[in-house]
DSSP file (Angstrom, degrees, kcal/mol; ACC not computed):
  #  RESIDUE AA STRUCTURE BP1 BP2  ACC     N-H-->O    O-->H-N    N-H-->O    O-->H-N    TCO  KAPPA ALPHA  PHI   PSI    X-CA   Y-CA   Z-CA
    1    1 A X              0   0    0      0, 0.0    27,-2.9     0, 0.0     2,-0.5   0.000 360.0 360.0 360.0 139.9   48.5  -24.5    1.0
    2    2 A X  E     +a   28   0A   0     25,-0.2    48,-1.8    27,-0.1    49,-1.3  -0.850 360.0 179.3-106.3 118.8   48.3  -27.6   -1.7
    3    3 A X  E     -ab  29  51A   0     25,-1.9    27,-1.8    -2,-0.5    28,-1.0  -0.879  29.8-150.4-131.2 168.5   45.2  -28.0   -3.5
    4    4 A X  E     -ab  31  52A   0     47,-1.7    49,-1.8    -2,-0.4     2,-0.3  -0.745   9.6-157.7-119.4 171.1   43.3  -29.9   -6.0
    5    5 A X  E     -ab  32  53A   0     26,-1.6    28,-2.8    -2,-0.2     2,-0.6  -0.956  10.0-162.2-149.2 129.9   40.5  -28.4   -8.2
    6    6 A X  E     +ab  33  54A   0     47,-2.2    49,-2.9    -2,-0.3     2,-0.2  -0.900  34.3 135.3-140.5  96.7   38.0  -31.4   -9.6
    7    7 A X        -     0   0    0     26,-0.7     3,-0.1    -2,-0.6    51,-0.1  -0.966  47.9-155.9-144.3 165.4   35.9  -30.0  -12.7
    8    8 A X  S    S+     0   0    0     49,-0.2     2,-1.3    -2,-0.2    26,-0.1   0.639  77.6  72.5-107.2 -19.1   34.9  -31.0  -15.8
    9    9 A X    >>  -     0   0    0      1,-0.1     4,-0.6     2,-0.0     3,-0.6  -0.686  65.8-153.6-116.8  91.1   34.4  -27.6  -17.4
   10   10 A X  H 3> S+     0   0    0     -2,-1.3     4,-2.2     1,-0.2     5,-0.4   0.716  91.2  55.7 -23.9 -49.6   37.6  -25.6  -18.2
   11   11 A X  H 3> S+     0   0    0      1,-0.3     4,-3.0     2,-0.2    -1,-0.2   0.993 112.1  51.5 -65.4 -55.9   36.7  -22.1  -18.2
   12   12 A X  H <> S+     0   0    0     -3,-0.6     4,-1.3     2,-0.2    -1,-0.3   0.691 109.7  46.9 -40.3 -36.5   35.3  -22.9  -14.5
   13   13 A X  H  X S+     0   0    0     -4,-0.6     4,-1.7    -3,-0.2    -2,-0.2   0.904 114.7  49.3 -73.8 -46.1   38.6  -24.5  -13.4
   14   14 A X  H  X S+     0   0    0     -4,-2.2     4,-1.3     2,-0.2    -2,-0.2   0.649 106.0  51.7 -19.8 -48.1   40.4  -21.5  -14.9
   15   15 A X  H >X S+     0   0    0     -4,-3.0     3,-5.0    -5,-0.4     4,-0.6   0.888 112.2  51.8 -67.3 -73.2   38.2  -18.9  -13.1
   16   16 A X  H 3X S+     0   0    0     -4,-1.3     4,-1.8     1,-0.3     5,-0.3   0.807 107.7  55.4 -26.8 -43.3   39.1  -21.0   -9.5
   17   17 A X  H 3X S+     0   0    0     -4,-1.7     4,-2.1     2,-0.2    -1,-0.3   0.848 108.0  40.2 -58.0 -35.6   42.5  -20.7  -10.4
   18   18 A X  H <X S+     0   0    0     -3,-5.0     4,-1.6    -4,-1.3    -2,-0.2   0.959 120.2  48.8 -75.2 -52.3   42.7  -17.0  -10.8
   19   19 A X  H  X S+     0   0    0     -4,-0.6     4,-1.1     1,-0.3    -2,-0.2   0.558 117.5  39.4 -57.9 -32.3   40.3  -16.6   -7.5
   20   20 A X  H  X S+     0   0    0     -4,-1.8     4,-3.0    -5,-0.4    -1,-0.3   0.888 116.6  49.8 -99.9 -60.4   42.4  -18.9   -5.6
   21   21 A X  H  < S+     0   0    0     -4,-2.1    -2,-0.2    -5,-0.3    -3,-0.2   0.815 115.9  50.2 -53.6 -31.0   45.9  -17.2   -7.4
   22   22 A X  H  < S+     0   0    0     -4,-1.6    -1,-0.2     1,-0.1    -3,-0.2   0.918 110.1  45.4 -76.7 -63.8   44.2  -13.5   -6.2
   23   23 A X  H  < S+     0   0    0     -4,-1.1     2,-0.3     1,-0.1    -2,-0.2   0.862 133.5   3.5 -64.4 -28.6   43.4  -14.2   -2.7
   24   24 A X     <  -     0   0    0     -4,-3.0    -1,-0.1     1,-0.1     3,-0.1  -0.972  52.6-157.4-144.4 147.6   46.8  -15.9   -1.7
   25   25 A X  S    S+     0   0    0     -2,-0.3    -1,-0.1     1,-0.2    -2,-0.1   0.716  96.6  63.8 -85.4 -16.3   49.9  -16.2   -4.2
   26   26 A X  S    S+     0   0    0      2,-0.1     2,-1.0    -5,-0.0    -1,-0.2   0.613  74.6 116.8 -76.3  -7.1   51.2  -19.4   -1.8
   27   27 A X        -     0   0    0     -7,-0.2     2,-1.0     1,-0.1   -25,-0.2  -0.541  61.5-142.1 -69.3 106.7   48.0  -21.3   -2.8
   28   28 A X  E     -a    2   0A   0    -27,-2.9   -25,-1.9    -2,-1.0     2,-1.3  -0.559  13.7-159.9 -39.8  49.6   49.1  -24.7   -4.9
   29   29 A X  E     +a    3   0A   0     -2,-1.0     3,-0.2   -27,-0.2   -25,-0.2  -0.131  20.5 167.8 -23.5  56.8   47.4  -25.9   -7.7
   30   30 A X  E     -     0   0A   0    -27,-1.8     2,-0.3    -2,-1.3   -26,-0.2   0.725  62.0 -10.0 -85.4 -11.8   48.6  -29.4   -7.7
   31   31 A X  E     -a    4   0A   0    -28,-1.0   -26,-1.6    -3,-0.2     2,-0.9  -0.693  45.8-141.9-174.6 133.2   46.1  -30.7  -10.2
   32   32 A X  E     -a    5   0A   0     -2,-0.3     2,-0.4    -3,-0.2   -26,-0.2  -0.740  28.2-160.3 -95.8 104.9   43.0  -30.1  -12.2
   33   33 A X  E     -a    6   0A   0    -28,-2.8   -26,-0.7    -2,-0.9     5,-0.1  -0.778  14.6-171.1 -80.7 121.6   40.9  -33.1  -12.4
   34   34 A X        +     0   0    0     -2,-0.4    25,-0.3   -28,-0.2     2,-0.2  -0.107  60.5  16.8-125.2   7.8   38.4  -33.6  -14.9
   35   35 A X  S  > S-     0   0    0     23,-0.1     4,-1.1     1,-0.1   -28,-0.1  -0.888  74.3-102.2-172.1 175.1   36.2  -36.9  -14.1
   36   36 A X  H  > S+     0   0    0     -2,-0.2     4,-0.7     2,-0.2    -1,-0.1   0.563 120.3  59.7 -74.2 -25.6   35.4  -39.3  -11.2
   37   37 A X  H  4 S+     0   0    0      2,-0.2    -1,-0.2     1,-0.2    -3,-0.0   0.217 107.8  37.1-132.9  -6.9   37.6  -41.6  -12.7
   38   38 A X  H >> S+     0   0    0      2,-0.1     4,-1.7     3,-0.1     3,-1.5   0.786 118.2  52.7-120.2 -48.1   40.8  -39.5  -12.7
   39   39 A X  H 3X S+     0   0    0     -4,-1.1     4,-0.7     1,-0.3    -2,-0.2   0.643 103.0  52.9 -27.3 -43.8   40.0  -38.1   -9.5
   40   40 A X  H 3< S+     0   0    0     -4,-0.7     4,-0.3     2,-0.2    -1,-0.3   0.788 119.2  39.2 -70.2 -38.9   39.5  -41.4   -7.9
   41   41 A X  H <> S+     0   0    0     -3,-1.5     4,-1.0     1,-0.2    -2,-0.2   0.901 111.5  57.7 -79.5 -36.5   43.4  -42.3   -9.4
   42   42 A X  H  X S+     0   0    0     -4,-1.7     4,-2.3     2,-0.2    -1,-0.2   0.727 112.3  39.9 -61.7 -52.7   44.7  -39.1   -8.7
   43   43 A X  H  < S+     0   0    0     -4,-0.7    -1,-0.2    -5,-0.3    -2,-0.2   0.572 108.5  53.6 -81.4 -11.8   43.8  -39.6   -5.2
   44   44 A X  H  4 S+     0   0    0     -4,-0.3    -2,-0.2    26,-0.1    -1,-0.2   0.913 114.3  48.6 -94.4 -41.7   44.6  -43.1   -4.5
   45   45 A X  H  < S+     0   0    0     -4,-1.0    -2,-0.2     2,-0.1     2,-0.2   0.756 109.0  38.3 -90.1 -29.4   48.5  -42.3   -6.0
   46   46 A X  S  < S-     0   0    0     -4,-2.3     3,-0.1     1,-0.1     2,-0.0  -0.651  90.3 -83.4-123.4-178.9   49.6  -39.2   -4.3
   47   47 A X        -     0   0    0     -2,-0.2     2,-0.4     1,-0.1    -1,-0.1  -0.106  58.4 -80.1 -60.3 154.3   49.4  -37.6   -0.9
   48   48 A X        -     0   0    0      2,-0.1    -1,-0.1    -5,-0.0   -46,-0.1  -0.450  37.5-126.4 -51.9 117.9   46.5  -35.6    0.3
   49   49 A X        -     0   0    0     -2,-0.4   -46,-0.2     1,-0.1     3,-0.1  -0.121  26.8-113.4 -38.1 160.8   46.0  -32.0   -0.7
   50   50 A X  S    S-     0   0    0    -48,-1.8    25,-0.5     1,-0.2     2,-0.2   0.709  94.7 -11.3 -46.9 -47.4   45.5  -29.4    2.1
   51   51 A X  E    S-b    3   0A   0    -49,-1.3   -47,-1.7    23,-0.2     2,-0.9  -0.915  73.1-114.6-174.7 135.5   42.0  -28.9    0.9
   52   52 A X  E     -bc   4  76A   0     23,-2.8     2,-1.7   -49,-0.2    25,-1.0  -0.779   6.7-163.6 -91.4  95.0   39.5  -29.7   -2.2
   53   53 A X  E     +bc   5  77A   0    -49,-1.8   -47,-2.2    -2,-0.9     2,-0.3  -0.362  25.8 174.0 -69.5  72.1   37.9  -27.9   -4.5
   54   54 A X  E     -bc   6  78A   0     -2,-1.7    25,-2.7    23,-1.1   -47,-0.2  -0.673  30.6-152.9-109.1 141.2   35.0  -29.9   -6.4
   55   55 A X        -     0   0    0    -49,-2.9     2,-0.2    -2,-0.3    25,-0.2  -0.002  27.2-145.4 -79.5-174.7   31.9  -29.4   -9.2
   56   56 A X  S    S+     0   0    0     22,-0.1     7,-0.4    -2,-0.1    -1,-0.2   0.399  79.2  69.4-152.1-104.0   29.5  -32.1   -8.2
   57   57 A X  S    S-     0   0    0     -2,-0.2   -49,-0.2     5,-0.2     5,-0.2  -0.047  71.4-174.5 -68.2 100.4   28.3  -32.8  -11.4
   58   58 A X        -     0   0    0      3,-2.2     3,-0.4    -2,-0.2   -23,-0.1   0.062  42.5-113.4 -74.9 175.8   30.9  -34.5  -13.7
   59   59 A X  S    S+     0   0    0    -25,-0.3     3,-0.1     1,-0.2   -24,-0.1   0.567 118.8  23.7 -89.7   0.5   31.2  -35.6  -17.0
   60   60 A X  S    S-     0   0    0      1,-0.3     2,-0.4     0, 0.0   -24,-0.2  -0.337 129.1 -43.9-143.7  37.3   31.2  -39.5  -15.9
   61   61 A X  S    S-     0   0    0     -3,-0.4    -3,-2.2   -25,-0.0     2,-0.4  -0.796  76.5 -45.9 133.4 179.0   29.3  -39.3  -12.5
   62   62 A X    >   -     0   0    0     -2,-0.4     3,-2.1    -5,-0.2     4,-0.3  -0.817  44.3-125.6 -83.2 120.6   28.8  -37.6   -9.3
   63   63 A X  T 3> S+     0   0    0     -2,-0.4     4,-1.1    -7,-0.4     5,-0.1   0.735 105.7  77.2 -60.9  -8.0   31.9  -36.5   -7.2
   64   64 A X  H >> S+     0   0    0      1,-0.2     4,-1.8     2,-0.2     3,-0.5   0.966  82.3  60.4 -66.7 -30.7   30.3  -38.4   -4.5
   65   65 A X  H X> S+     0   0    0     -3,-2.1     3,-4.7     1,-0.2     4,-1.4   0.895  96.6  64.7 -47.7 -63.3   31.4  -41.5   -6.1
   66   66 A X  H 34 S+     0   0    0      1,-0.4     3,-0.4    -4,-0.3     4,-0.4   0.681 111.4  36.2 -20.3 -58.7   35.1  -40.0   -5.5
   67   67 A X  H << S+     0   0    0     -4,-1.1    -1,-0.4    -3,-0.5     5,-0.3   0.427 110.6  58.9-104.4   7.2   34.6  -40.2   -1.9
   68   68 A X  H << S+     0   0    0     -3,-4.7    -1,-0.3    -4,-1.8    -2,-0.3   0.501 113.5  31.8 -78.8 -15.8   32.9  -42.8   -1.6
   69   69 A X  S  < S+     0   0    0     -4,-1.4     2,-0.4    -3,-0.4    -2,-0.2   0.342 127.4  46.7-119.3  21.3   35.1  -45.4   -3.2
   70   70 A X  S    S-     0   0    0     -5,-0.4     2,-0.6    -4,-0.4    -1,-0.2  -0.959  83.9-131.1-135.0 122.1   38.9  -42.9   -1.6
   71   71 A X        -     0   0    0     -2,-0.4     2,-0.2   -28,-0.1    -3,-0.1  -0.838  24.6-160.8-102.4 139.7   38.7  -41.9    1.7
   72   72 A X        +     0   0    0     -2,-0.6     4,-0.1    -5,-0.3   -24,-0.0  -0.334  23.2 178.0 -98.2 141.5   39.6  -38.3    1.9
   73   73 A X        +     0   0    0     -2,-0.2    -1,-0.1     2,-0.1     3,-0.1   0.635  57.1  98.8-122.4  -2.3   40.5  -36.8    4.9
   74   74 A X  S    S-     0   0    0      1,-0.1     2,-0.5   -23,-0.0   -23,-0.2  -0.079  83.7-105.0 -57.4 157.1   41.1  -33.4    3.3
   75   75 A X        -     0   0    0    -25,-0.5   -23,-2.8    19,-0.0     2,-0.4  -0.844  35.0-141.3 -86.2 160.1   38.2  -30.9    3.7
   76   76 A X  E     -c   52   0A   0     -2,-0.5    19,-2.0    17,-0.3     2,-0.5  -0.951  16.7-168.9 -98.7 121.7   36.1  -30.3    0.7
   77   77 A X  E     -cd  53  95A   0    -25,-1.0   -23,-1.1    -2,-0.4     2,-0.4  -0.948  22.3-148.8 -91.2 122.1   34.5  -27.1   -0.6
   78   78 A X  E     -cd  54  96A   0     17,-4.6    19,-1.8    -2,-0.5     2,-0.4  -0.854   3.2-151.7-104.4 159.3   32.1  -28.1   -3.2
   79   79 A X  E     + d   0  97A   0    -25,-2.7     2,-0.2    -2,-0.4    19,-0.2  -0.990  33.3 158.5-121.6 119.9   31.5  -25.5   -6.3
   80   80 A X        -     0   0    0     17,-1.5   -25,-0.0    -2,-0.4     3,-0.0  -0.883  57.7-159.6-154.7 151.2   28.0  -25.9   -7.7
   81   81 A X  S    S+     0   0    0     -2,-0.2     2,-0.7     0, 0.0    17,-0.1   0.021  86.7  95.4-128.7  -0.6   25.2  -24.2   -9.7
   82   82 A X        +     0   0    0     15,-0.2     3,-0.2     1,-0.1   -25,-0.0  -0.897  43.4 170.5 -86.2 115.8   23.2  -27.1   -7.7
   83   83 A X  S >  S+     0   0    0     -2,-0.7     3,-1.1     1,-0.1     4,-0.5   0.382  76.4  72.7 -84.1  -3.3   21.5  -26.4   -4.4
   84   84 A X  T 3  S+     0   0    0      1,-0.2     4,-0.2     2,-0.1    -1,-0.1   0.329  92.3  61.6 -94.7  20.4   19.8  -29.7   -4.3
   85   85 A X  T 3> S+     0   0    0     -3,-0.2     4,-2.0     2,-0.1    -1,-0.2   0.360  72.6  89.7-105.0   0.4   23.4  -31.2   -3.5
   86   86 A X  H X> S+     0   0    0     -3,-1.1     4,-2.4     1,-0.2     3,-2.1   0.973  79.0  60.7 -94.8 -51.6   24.0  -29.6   -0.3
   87   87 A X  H 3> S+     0   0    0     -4,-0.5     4,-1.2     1,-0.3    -1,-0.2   0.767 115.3  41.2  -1.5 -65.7   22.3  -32.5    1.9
   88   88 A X  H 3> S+     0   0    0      2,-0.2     4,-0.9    -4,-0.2     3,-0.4   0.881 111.0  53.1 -50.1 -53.8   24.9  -34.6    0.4
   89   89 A X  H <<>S+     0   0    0     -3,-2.1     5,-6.4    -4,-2.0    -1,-0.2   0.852 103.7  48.1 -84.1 -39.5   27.2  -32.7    0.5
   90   90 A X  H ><5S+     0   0    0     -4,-2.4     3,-2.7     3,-0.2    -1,-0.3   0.865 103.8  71.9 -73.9 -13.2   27.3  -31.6    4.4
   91   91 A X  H 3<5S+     0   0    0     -4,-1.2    -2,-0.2    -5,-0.5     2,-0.2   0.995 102.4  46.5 -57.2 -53.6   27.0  -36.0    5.0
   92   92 A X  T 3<5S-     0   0    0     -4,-0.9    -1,-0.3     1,-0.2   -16,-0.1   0.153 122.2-114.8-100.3  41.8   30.6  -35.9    3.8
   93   93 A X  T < 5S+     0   0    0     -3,-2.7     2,-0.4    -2,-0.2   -17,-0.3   0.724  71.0 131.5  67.9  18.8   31.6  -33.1    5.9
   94   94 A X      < -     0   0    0     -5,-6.4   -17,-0.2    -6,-0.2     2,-0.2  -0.751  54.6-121.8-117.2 166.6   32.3  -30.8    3.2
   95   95 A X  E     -d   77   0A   0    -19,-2.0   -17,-4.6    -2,-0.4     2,-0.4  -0.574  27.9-151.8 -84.1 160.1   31.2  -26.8    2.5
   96   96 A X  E     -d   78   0A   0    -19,-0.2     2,-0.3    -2,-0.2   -17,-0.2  -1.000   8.5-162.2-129.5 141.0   29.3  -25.9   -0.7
   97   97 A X  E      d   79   0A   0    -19,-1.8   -17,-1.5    -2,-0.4   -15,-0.2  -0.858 360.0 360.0 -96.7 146.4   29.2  -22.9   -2.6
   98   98 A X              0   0    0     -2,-0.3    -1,-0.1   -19,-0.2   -19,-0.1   0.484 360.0 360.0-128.9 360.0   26.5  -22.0   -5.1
């Protein structure tokens, strides 16, 4: 499985990685994005991931922007310390963890 991981805060993308690297060694890391604004580029240039791993709160914006201005066909898990996101979050089809 090919994935993306879209956070702004290392230590966090780094934990995912190990948690993602424990539960299956065939899980893909194909990029860790750090803003809306690489996310958005990232997404427009290559093929789809399998599945999406995203913070909701960026260092330049909201991830909704992401998928609002790309459309994703991937599912999304979003990773959050927000619970006031998940409204949002089930509108674009995606799961949320808190």
């Amino acid at each position: 499985m090919k994935t993306i991981i879209i956070e702004d805060e290392y230590p966090a993308a780094e934990r995912l990685q190990q948690l993602l690297h424990k539960a299956d060694r065939q899980i893909e890391v194909l990029a860790v994005l750090e803003s809306v604004a690489v996310a958005i580029r990232w997404l427009t240039d290559n093929p789809p991931p399998d599945l999406i791993f995203s913070d909701i709160q960026l260092s330049d914006g909201l991830s909704f922007q992401i998928f609002e201005a790309v459309t994703v066909r991937s599912p999304i898990v979003f990773t959050t310390s927000y619970d006031e996101y998940a409204i949002k979050a089930f509108k674009v089809k995606a799961l949320i963890t808190c």
